[in-house]
N, C-alpha and C positions, 0 to 999 in steps of 0.2 A: 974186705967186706964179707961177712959171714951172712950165708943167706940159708933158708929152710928148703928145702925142695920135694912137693908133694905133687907127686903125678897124680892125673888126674883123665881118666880114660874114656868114660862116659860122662853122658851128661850131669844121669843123678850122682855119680862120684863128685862131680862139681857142685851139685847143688850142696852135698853132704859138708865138702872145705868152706862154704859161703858164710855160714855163721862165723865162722873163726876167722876168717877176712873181717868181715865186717865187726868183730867182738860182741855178738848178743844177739840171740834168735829176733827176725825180723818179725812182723807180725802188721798188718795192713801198711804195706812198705815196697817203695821201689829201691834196690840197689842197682846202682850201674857198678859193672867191678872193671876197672880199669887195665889193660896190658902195654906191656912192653915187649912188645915180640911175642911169643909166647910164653912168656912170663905174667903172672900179674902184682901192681902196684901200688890199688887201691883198690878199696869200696867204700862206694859214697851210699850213703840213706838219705829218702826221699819221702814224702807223705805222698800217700797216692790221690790222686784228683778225682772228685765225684765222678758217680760214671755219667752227670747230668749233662756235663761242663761243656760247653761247646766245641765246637774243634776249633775254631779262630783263640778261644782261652788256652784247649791243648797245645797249640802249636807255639803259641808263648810260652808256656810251661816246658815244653821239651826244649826251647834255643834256652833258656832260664838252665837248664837243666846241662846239657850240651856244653855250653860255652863254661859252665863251672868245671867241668872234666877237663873241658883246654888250657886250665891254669896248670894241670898236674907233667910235667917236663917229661917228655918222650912220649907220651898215652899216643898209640897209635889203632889200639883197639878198644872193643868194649863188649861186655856181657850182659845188659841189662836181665833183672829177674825180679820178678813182682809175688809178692806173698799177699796171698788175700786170705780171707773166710769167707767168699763168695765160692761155694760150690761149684765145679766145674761141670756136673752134672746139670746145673742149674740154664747154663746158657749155652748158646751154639757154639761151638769152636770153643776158647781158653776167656778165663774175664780178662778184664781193661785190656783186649785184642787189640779197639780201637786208639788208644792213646801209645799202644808202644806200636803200634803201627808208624802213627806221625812218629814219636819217638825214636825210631830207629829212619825215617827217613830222615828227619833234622841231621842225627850223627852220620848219616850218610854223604849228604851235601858237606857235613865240614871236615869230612877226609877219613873217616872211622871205620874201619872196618869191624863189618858184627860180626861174630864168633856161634852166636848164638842168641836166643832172649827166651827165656824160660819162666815158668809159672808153675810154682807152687801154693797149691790151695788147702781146703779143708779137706776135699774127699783125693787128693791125685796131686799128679804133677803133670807136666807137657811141654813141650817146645815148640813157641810159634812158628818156629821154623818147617814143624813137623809134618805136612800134607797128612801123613798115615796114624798121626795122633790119635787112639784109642778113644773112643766114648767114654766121660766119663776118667780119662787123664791114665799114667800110668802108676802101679799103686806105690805108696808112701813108704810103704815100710823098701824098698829099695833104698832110698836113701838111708832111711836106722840103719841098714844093714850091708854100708859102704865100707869096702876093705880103706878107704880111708880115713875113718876114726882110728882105726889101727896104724896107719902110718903113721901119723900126724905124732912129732917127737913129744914127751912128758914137757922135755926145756919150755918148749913154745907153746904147750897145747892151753887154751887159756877155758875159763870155767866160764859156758855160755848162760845166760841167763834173759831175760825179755828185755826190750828198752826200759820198760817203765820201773824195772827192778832195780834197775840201776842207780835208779832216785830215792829208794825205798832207805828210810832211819832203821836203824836197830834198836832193838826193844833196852830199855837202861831201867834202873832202879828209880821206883817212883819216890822215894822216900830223896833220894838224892840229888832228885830234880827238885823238889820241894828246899831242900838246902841249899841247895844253889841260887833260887833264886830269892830267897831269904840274904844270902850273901851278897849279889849281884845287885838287889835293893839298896845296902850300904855302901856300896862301892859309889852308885849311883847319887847318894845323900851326902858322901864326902868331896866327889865331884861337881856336884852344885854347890857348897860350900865355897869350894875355890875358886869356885869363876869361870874353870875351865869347860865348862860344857860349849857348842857338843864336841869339840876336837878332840877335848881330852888330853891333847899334846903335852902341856908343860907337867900337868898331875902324872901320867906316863912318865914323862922325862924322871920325875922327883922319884916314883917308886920302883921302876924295872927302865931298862934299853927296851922298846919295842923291834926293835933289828935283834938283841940278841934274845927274845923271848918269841922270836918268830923260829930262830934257829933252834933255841931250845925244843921246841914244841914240835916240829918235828922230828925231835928223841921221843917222844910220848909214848905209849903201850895205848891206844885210844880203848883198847876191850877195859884198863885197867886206869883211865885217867883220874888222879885227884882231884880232889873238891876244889882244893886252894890254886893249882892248874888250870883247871876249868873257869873257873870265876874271871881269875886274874885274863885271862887270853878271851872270854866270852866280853868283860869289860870293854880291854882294850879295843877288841872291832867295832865297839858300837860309835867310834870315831872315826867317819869316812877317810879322814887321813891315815890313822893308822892301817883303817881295814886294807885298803889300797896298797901299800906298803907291807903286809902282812901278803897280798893276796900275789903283787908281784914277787915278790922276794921268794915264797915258793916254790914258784916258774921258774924263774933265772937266777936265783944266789941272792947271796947276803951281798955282793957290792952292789946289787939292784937295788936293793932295800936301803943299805947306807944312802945312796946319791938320793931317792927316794925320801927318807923323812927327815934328811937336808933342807930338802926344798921344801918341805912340805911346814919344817920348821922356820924357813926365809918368809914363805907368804902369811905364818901363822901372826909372825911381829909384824910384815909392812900392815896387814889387816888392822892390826891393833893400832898401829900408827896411825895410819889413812881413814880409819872406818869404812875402807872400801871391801867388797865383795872380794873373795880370791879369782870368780872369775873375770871382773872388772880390773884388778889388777893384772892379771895374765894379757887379758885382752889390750890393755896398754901400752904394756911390754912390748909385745909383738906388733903393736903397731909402730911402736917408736924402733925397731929391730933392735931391743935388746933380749931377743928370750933367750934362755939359760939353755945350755945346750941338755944340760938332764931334764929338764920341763919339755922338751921336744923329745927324747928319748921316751922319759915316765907315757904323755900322752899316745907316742906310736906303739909303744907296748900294751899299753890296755884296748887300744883299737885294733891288736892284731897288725900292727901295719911292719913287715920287717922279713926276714928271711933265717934268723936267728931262732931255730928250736928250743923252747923250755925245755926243763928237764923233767921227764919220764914218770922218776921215780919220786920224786920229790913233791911231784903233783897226785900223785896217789897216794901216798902219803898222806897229804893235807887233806884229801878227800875222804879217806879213812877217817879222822880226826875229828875232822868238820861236820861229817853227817853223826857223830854221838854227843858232839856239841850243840847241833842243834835240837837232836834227840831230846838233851837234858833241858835248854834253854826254856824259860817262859816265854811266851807265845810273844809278846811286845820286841825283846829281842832276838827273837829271829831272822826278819830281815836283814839283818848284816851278815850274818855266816853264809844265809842261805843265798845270799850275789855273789857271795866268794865260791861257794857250791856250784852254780851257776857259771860263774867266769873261769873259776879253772875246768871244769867239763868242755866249757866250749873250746877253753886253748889246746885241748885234746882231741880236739876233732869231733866232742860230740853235744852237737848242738841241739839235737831234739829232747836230750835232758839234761843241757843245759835250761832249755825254755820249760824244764817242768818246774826244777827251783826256782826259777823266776816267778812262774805262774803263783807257786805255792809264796813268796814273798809280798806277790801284788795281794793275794788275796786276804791278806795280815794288813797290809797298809798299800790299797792305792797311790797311795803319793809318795809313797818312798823313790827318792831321786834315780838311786843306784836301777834299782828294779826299772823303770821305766826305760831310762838309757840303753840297758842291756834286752831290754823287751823289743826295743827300737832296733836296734843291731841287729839280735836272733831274728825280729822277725822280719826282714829285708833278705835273708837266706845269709848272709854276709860270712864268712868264714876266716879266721886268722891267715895270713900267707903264709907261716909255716906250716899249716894243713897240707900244704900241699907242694912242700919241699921233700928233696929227698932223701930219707933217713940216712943214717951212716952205718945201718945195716937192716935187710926187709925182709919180710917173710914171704914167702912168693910159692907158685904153685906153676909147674907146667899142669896148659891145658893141650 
């Protein structure tokens, strides 16, 4: 196991490593950052709770909060640290005192040892822990000017950026988005011709493999993607089968994809057969116990339900791709990349922009199916169980 190891001697040292734990400057945000010994394992993001909210709400909020850290195998400690823009000058002692107060007694009851819980704000920093905490917090530029941005190896050191950046399209040629969907128009007028709307499946089948134009694409140069590229793969997603298929296969490989628009090709004929619904047909199945073992598989992978990690690179990849596709897309097809934008973010662990694409899909089409499902998901807190398995190699930090 290859691990990073960046000491970490004072507080603001720590605060300095936190963004790169966490990958992207917090900003009105709770992180718990998770240990293993003196090691650490994780860092989770968290929306911070009005400061209105009752304590009976806070104290659900922090077991809510709590009990997600006890999914993560060996966490035996914790560091919570709260980022606000509420002035510290502004109020007595550090802000949200009162909620990492309960906060840290919840994880105290369930076996946690605190390390520390710190606050960094607009004007300072400070540790609740700190009786002797300075008026007014300790100053900021301490942490800018942590010998640990210098530690921190090139291999590993990752480019921080805000949450909400992370959502943010690339600027593309307007003329080219104009083409596109001039094209994407006919693709659309040839697909209703055939019959095949909305799967799309069998017109797919007749002009490309969507399995192997999933693996193609990510060969792609997305700074440099072609028009007939673009079209052809912007198409194919606006088929919830294929997107699906496109969106796992990503994550876990081309045999996911294969067993995927297998079945996806099984329910597309009994439909046609039956005139029944594909979820009326699954529903069947499964009652009479015949369901397919990759239709149990396909559904636990998109609910995150499993222990099995995507792959890494594969998924940032398609995330690169994805947000210049939708860059380019007309606004009507949008919603399909942007669930797939949406669901691979969350399989990566980052669900609050995950919920931005979502946000930005519902806001194109309320009723868009995908959008809704995943809006349901996101917004239950619910996280993939590989989130919180543990890698086959971690970046860690003695504190």
């Amino acid at each position: 196991m290859n691990r990073t190891i960046v000491k970490t001697r004072e507080a603001h040292d720590f605060l300095a490593l936190v963004p790169q734990l966490a990958g992207f400057q917090p900003e009105q945000s709770l992180v718990l950052v998770a240990f293993r010994g003196n090691r650490t394992c994780g860092a989770m993001r968290f929306n911070l709770p009005d400061r209105t909210v009752p304590e009976k709400v806070l104290k659900r909020i922090a077991t809510t909060l709590v009990g997600t850290i006890c999914k993560i195998p060996g966490v035996n400690a914790l560091v919570p640290v709260i980022y606000t823009d509420e002035p510290i000058a502004a109020v007595t002692g550090l802000p949200q005192e009162r909620f990492v107060e309960v906060l840290c007694a919840r994880a105290r009851l369930s076996g946690f040892l605190l390390r520390d819980a710190l606050c960094v704000a607009d004007d300072g920093w400070g540790s609740y822990f700190d009786p002797d905490c300075p008026a007014g917090g300790h100053p900021l530029s301490a942490i800018a000017s942590s010998e640990v941005h210098r530690d921190i190896p090139d291999a590993v050191r990752r480019d921080i950026a805000t949450l909400s950046s992370r959502a943010d399209l690339p600027t593309v040629d307007p003329s080219m988005r104009e083409r596109l969907g001039r094209r994407l128009a006919r693709y659309h007028r040839l697909g209703a011709e055939a019959g095949t709307m909305p799967e799309l499946l069998e017109l797919a089948g007749d002009i490309l493999d969507p399995v192997v134009a999933a693996e193609t694409a990510l060969g792609f140069d997305p700074q440099n993607l072609g028009l007939d590229d673009a079209a052809a793969l912007l198409f194919l997603v606006q088929g919830p089968a294929c997107r699906d298929q496109m969106m796992l296969q990503f994550a876990f490989g081309e045999e996911v994809g294969r067993n995927t628009h297998c079945l996806n090709l099984r329910y597309t004929i009994l439909q046609r057969a039956t005139g029944r619904s594909v979820d009326d047909i699954i529903g069947e199945e499964r009652a009479a116990g015949v369901d397919s073992p990759h239709s149990q598989v396909t559904s636990d992978l998109m609910l995150g339900l499993g222990r099995e990690r995507p792959d890494p690179v594969r998924i940032e990849q398609a995330i690169r791709l994805f947000k210049v596709l939708v860059a380019l897309a007309p606004r009507k097809a949008r919603p399909a990349p942007l669930c797939m934008l949406a669901w691979l973010s969350w399989a990566m662990g980052r669900g609050s922009v995950a919920g931005i694409f979502v946000d930005q899909a519902l806001a194109i089409d309320r009723h868009y199916g995908m959008a809704e499902l995943l809006n349901a998901v996101f917004g239950s807190g619910h996280l993939p169980d590989w989130a919180f398995a543990v890698p086959p190699d971690d970046e860690t930090a003695d504190a």
